[in-house]
N, C-alpha and C positions, 0 to 999 in steps of 0.2 A: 585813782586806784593804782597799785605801786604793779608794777610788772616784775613777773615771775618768768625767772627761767625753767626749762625743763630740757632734758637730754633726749634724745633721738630713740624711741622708740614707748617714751609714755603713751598712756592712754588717760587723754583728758577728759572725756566725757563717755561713759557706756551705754550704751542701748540700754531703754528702759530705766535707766538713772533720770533723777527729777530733777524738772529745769528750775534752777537757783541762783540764777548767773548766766549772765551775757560776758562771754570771751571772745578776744578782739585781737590778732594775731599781728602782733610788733614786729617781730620777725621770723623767721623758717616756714617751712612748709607744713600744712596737716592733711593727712589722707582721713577722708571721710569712707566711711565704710558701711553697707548695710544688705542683706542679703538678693544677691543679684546685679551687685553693681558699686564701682566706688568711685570716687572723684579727689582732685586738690585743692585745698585754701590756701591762699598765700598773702603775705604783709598788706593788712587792712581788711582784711575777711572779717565776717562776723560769725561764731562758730553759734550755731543754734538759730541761725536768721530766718532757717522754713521751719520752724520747729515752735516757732513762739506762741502760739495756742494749741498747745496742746500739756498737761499735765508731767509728760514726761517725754523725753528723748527717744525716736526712732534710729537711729544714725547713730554709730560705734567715733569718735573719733581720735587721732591716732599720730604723733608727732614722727614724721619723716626724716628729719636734722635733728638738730638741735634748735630749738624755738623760745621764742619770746611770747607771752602771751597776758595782757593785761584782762583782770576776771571784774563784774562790775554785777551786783547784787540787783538781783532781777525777779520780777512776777508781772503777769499778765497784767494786773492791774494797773500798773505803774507803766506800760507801753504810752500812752495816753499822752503822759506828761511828759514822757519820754520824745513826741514828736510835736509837741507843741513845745518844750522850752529848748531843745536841744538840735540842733541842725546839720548838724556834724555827725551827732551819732546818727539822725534819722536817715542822712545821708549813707553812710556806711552801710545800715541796717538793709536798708531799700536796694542799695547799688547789689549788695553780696546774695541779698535773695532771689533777685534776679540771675546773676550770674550762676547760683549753684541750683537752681529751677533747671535751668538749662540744661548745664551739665546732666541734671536727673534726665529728663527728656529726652539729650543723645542717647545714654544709657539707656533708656528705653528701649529706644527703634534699634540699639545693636543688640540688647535680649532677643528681640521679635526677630532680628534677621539670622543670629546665633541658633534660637528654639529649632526655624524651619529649616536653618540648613544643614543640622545635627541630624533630626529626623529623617533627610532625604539620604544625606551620609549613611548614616548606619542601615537601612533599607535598599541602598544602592548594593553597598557594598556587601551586603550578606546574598543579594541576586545574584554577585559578581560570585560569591564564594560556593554559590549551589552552580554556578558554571562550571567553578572549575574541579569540582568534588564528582560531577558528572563526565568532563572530558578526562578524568583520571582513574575512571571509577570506583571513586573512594563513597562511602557512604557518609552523608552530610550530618553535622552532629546539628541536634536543634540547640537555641542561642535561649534558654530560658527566661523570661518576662517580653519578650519581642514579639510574642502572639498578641500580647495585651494592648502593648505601646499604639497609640494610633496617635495622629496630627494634633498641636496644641490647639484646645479652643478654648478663650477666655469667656467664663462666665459674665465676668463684669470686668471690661475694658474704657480704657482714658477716652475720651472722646477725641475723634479725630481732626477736631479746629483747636485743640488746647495750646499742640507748639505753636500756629501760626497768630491765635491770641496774646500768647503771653511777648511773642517776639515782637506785634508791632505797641502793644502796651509799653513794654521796656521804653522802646522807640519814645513814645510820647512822654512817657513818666522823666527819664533820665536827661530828655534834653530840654527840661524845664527845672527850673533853680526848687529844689525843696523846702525852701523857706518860703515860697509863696505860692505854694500848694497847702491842700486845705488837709490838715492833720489825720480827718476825720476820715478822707477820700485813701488815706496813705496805712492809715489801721483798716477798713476794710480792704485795702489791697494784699493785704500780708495776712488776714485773717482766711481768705481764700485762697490765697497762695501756699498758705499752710495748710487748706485742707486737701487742695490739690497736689500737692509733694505726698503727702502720706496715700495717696489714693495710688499714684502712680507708683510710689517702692513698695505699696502692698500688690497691683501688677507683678511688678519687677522682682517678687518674693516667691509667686506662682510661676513663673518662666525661669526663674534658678532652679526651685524642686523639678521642673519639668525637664531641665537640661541636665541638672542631678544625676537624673532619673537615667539617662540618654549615655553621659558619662559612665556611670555604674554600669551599663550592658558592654560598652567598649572596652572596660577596664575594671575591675574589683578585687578585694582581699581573697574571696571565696573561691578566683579564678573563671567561675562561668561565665567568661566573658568572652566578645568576639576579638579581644587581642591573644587571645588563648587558639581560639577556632584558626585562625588565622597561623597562627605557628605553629602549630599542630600539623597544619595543611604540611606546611612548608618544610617540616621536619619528617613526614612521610614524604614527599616527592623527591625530597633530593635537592640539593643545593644547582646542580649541573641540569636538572629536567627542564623540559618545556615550562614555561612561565613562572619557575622560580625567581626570574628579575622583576616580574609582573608584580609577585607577590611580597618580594623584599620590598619594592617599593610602595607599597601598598601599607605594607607595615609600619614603615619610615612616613611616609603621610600620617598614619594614627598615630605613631607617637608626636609627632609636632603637635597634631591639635590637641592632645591631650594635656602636653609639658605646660602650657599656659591658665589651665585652667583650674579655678582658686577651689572647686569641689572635689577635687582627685585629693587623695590621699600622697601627698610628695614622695615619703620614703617607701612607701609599696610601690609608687610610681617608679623611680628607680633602681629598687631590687628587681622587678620584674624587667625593666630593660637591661641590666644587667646582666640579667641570667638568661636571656634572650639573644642579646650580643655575645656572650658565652657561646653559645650552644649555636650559633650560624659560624661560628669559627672552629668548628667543629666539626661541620657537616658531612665533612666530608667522609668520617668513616662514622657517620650515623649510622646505626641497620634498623632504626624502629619500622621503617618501608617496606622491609621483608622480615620481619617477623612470624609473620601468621604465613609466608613460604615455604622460610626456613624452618619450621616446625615442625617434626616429624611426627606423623601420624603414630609412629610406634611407641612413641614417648607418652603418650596417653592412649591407649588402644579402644580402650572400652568407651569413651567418646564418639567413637566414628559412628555413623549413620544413628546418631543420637534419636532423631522422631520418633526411628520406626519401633526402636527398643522401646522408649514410652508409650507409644500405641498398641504393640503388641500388650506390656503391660496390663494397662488400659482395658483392653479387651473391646471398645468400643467398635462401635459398627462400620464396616469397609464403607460403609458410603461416606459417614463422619470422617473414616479417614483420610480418604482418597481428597473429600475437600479440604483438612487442613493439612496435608501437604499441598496440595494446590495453591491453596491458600499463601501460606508461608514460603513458597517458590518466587510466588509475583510480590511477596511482599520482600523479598532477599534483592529482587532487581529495581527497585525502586532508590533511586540515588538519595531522594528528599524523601525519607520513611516517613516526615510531619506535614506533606502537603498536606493542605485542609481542602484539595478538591473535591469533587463526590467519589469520584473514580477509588482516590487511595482512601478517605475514610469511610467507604461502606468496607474495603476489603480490609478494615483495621477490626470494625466492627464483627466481619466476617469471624476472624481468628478469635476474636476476644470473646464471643460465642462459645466456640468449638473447645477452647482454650478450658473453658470451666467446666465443661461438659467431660472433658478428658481428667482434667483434674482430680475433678466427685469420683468418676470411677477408678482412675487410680490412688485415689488416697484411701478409700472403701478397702480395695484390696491389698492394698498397705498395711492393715491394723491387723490381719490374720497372717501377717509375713515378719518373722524373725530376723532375714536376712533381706529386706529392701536394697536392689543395686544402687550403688554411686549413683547414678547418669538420675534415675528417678528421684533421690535425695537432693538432686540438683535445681531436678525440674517443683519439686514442693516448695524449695525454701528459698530457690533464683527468678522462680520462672522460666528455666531454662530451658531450651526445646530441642535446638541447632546448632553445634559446631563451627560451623559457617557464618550465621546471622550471629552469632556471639563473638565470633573470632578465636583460632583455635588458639592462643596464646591468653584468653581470658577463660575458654573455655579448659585449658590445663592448670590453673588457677584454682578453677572454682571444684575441679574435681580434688586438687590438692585439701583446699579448706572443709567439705563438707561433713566430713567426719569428726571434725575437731571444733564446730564454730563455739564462736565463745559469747552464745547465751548462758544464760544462769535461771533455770526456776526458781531455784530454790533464794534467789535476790530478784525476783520476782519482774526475769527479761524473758523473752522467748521467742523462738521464733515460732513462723506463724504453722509450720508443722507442729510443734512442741502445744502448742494454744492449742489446735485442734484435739490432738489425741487426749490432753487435759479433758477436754469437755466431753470425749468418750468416754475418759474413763472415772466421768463424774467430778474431777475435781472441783471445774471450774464448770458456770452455768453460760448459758448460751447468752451472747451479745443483743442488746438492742436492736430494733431493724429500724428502718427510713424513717419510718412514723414513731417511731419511740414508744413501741408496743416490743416485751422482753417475749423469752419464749411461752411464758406460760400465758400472758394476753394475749398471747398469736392462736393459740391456741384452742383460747374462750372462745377468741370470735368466729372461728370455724365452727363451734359449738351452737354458738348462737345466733348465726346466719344460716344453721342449720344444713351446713357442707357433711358436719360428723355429727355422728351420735354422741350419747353421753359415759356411752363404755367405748368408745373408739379417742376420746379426751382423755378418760384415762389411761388408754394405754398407750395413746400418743406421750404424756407427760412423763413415761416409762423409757420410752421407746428411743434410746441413746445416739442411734445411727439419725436417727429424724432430727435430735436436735444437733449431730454436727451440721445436718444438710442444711438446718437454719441457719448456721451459722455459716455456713461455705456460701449460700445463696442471698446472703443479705450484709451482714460486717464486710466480710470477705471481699467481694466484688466494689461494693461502694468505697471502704480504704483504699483498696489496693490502688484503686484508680483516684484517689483523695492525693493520696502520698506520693505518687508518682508524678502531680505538679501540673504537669501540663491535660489539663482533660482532653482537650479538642485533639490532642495528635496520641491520647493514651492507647499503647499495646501492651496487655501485661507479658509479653512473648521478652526476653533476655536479648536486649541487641546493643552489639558493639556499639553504635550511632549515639546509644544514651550514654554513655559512659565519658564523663566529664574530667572527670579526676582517680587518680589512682584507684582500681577497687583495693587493694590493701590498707590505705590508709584510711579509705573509705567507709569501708566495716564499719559497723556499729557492736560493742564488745560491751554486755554486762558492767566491766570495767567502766568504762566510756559511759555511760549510763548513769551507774553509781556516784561517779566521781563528781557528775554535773550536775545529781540534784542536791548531793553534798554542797557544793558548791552554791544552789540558787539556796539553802536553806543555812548556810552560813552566815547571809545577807537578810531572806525573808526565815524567821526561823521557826515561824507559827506554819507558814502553807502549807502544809498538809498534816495539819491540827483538826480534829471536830471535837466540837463541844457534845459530850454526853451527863448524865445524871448517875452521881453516884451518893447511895443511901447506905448508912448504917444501924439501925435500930439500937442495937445491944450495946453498940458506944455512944448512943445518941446524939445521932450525927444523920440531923432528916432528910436534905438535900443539898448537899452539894453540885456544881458544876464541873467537870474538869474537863481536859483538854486531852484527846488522844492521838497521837499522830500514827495516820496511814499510809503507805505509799502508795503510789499505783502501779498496775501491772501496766508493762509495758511490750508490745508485739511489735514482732519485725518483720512488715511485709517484703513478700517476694518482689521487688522490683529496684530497680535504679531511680532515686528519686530525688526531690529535694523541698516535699512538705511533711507536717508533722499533722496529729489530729487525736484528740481530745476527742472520745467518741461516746463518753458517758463518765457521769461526777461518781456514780455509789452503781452496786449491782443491786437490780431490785427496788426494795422499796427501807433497806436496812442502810442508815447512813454511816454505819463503822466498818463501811468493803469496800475496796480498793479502786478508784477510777482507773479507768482505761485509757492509753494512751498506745499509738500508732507512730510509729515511725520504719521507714525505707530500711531494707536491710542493707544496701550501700547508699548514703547518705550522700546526695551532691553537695548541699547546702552546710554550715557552720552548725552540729548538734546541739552547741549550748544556748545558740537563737533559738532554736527550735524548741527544745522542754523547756526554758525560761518563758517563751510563748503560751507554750502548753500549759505552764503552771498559772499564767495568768487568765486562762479560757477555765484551766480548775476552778481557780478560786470565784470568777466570776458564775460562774454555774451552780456551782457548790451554795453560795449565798442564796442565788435563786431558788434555791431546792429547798432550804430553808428558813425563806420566807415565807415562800409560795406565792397566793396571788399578791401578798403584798411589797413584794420585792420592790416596787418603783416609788413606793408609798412612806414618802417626807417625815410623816409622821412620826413612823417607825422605824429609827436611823439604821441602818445595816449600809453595807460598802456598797450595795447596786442601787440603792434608792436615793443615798448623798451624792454619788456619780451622779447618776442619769439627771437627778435636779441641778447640778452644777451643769451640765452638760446642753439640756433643755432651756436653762435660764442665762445664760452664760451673759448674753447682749446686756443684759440688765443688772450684771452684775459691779460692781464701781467698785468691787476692789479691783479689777482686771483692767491693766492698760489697752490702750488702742493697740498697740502692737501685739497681747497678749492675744485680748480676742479674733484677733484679724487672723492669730495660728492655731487657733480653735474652728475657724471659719475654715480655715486649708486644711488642716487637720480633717476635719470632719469628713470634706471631698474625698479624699482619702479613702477614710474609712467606708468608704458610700454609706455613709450617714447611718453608721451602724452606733451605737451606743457601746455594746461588748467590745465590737474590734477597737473604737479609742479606747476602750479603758485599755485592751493587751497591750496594744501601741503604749501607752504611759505606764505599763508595768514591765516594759521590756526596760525602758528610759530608767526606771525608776531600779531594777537592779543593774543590770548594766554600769549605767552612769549615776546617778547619784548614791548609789550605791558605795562608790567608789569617792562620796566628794566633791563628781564633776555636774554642778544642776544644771538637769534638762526643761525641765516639768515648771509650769508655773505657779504661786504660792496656795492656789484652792485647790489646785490638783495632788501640788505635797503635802498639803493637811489632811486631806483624806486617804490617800496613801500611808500618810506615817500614820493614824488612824487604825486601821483594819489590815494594814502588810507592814507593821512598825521591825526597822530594825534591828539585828543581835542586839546585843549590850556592847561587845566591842568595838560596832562601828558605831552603836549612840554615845560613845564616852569618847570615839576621834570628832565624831559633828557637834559634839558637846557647848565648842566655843563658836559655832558658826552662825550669827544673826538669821541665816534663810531657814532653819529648822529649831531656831533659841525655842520661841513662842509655843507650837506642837509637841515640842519633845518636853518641855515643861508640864504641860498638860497631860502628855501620856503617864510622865512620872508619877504625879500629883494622883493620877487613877490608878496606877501598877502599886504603888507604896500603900493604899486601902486597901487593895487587895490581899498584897501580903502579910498586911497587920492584921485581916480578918485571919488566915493561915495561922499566923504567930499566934494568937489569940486560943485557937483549935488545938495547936499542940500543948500547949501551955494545961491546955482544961483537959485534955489524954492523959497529960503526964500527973499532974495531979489523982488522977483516978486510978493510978499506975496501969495503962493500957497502953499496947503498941500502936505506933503510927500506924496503920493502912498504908498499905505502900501505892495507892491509889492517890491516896490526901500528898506524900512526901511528892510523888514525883508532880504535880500540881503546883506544892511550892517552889520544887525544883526547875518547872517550866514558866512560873512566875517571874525567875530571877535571871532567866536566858538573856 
């Protein structure tokens, strides 16, 4: 076979590419690649030598120089003959699988010693950073997903005699002549040899996501990370304060370990050191330190002694009161606001009580006041309580914005004041509660457990003030604390500590809203389409189907947050009203993750609503019953490579073996990125995607020519062209009879050709 050259940075073989060829490296170097770990071939390698039972390629591989590489027409079947007539190559074959076993295996044990000493790292040093947030009495900000994080445990781990197996195997194998070794002994050694490399990089693919995972808290696009927490510190103290050098260097540690490693994002990586090393050159006439000193109380007057003005409000009882100041005093001296001991969360629990209870009666007396003050307009739609525990430079912020926020009802955003008085004032009907009982089943069942009578249902079901309370005592309290992300250390009380990222830019603005579902329905352009029944008689026209699009309403709870939530598909039991979607009024997290998210919890829900008990059921194809059988069957599936299933298997942990969260997970993937071109998802999971979320026309005429979507998009076409020929058909027999289109039928054809 003739040798081919290749230039310095080919890729000669891709993960998941089918093995067809034995390549044999003449000369240059090849970086092998695969998630978690990478190695080098060099002059006499055989590229694919652990790889040779199996169907298709796990290992990315990847020309370092410039290389020479001779390619030799290869299947399983032919290994056979391959070490009985050929001595040379079985040599090569055997010598290099050995040698890149190995390599895998070092890699190994430096994932495993990487995982644990990442974990102890970031856990160290966030102790280190509640030290020094406490000897400067700075209020510690919580480091978001680091509640969760706990120590790597391998489900299914390499066995611990593997290295010292295969090392002294080598031993015996390599220093006996291959030609007088038994063919048979040398194709079982390579066939376990192959199943034990793919055993170990599928290891070494659960200790990457896990170091990922590790990485992403130290460092991310979103900011919430502890190289943020960390600078933040250091730009409040002072370049010249006590353990400023402690902390420069502390910083200058995380960024080395981070500059190395292949899951960081490179060029965030050094914009944020950039802007970093910026702004320590600077420090010295920083004043973000005194800020909230510098600030004069006169510049916002009506802020000061912020509680008692909302308590008086309130009108609530001296004793309620006396405890949430109480309350809120020990919660203000508390350096770690998110300890999870008992001490600080009963007294979280304490506030969070009081909190709602002060709420109900001053939002009650809200609704008969024309002129509601600021400081209470703050406390409805921030949470806001204290000047202090806010900080007064957020606190003159928020009194800035409250008059002006840029909700929109009438584009169907609100905030969660705005929601409320809606449902006073009849607009809107009251939310779901826990049980997914609305208000008028809440209602039955006092009826019928015989709490009320049956003229106390009816005037309960009248009775407007009852149904905000439904709605304050049950959506209310469970979002706000949904949305706020971290439950275990949730206070809905406004405090500087949560406050991640700019609130300015943080807002959530009608604007901002519109623009992102514009945006996920640019991509997905049915999601938030339902199929209804439209009849004509007099044009004889008996049933048609058509497609109506709804938006949802969207509410912006009071707190600093960084979850979204999806809290109901339809109101009621009418499928053409608007789900509900929740999101933070200062948003920590990326919003267009979040309602891309959201929109994928819709559509997931939405299906189930109208299948009903049949949603999982094969039979009857819909998007949740193709899922979950893909997803259920997956092992037994032979179109899906070993590598496929193995991130269906990770995937899944993931998801705690949720069916809905992987689908959102591959509908994030799925606009996002392929969306865009770049495939995430594998070939069952984009058939059924392009399926039931197919998308525009202008991005199906760019993937038009792409082999990974040829097959589905053909088949979508082949069903959308019947469609519209049935349309064409209709109009044709209207105009004939000289009757107008229905502008029901046109926009049908018109959403046929999206």
């Amino acid at each position: 076979m003739a040798v081919k050259e290749y230039s310095a940075g080919t890729i000669l073989v891709q993960s998941e590419q089918a093995i067809n060829a034995l390549h044999v490296i003449a000369k240059g170097t090849v970086r092998a690649t695969y998630p978690g770990g990478e190695f080098y071939l060099y002059k006499g390698d055989v590229i694919g030598a652990c790889e040779l039972f199996f169907d298709s390629h796990f290992i990315t591989y990847q020309t370092e120089e410039a290389s020479s590489v001779a390619s030799y027409p290869f299947s399983t079947a032919q290994l056979s003959g391959i070490l009985h007539a050929n001595p040379d190559m079985a040599q090569r074959i055997v010598t290099s699988m050995f040698k890149q076993l190995q390599e895998i295996l070092d890699q190994y044990e430096l994932a495993r010693f990487d995982c644990d000493n990442f974990y102890h790292y970031l856990t160290d040093s966030y102790s280190e950073y509640l030290t020094f947030c406490t000897k400067h009495n700075i209020s510690a900000r919580a480091l978001p997903g680091l509640e969760t994080l706990s120590e790597l445990v391998l489900e299914e781990d390499i066995a611990v005699w593997l290295g010292g197996y295969y090392t002294q195997l080598r031993t015996l194998v390599i220093g006996t002549p291959i030609k007088s070794q038994d063919p048979d002994f040398l194709q079982g050694l390579l066939r376990k040899a192959s199943q034990d490399v793919y055993e170990v990089i599928s290891v070494c693919r659960v200790m990457y996501d896990y170091k990922s995972e590790i990485i992403n808290l130290l460092m991310s696009e979103n900011r919430l990370d502890f190289f943020d927490l960390y600078a933040s510190l250091l730009y409040k103290i002072g370049a010249h304060a006590d353990d400023s050098t402690t902390l420069i260097a502390a910083i200058s540690t995380m960024m080395i370990q981070l500059e190395s490693q292949a899951s960081i994002d490179k060029d965030m990586y050094h914009s944020r050191v950039a802007e970093y090393r910026e702004r320590l050159n600077s420090l010295d006439q920083y004043t973000e330190s005194s800020s909230d000193e510098d600030k004069k109380p006169d510049d916002v007057p009506d802020v000061i002694d912020s509680m008692n003005t909302i308590l008086a409000y309130a009108k609530v009882s001296e004793e309620d009161a006396n405890d949430f100041r109480n309350a809120v005093a020990q919660y203000s001296k508390l350096t770690d606001k998110n300890n999870s001991d008992d001490s600080s969360r009963r007294l979280r629990l304490t506030i969070t009580k009081l909190f709602y209870v002060i709420y109900e009666k001053a939002f009650l007396r809200s609704l008969q006041d024309f002129d509601v003050p600021k400081v209470l307009k703050m406390f409805f739609n921030f949470g806001y309580v204290d000047e202090n525990l806010a900080g007064m430079e957020n606190a003159a912020y928020l009194y800035s914005i409250v008059d002006k926020l840029p909700s929109d009802p009438s584009r169907k955003v609100y905030t969660v004041y705005e929601w409320l008085h809606a449902i006073y004032d009849g607009k809107k009907t009251p939310s779901r509660n826990e049980f997914d009982n609305d208000y008028q089943a809440y209602v039955h069942e006092l009826k019928i457990t015989g709490k009320i009578s049956a003229a106390e249902e009816t005037t309960m079901l009248k009775d407007k003030e009852k149904q905000v309370m439904f709605e304050l005592n049950n959506m209310f309290q469970s979002v706000n604390k949904i949305t706020f992300g971290r439950i275990s250390s949730f206070c809905p009380i406004f405090s500087e500590h949560n406050i991640l990222k700019d609130l300015n830019t943080s807002l959530v603005s009608a604007d901002r809203v519109v623009q992102t579902f514009d945006q996920v329905r640019s991509i997905d352009f049915s999601a938030y389409y339902r199929e209804m029944i439209y009849t004509n008689p007099k044009l004889g026209i008996g049933k048609e189907y058509i497609s109506v699009e709804i938006l949802p309403d969207v509410i912006l709870m009071p707190n600093v947050g960084v979850r979204g939530v999806m809290w109901q598909e339809i109101e009621g039991r009418k499928r053409t009203t608007p789900s509900r979607m929740m999101v933070s009024i200062f948003q920590m997290e990326d919003l267009t993750n979040i309602l891309v998210r959201l929109t994928g919890d819709f559509r997931w829900e939405m299906c189930k609503r109208v299948q009903g008990a049949r949603w999982n059921d094969i039979s009857e194809a819909s998007l949740t019953s193709e899922y979950f059988d893909y997803i259920q069957f997956y092992k037994k599936n032979h179109d899906l490579s070993p590598d496929a299933k193995d991130k269906i298997k990770l995937n899944m942990q993931k998801a705690k073996n949720s069916f809905k969260e992987m689908f959102i997970r591959d509908y994030v993937s799925w606009v996002l990125f392929e969306g865009s071109g770049s495939p995430r998802l594998n070939k069952i999971a984009r058939a059924i995607l392009f399926t039931y979320c197919p998308f525009s026309r202008e991005i199906r005429d760019k993937l038009k020519m792409n082999p990974l979507y040829k097959e589905t998009m053909d088949r979508y076409d082949i069903k959308n062209a019947q469609k519209i020929h049935h349309y064409d058909n209709l109009f044709q027999k209207l105009k004939n009879i000289g009757a107008e289109i229905p502008p029901e039928i046109q926009s049908q054809r018109d959403y046929l050709g999206y």
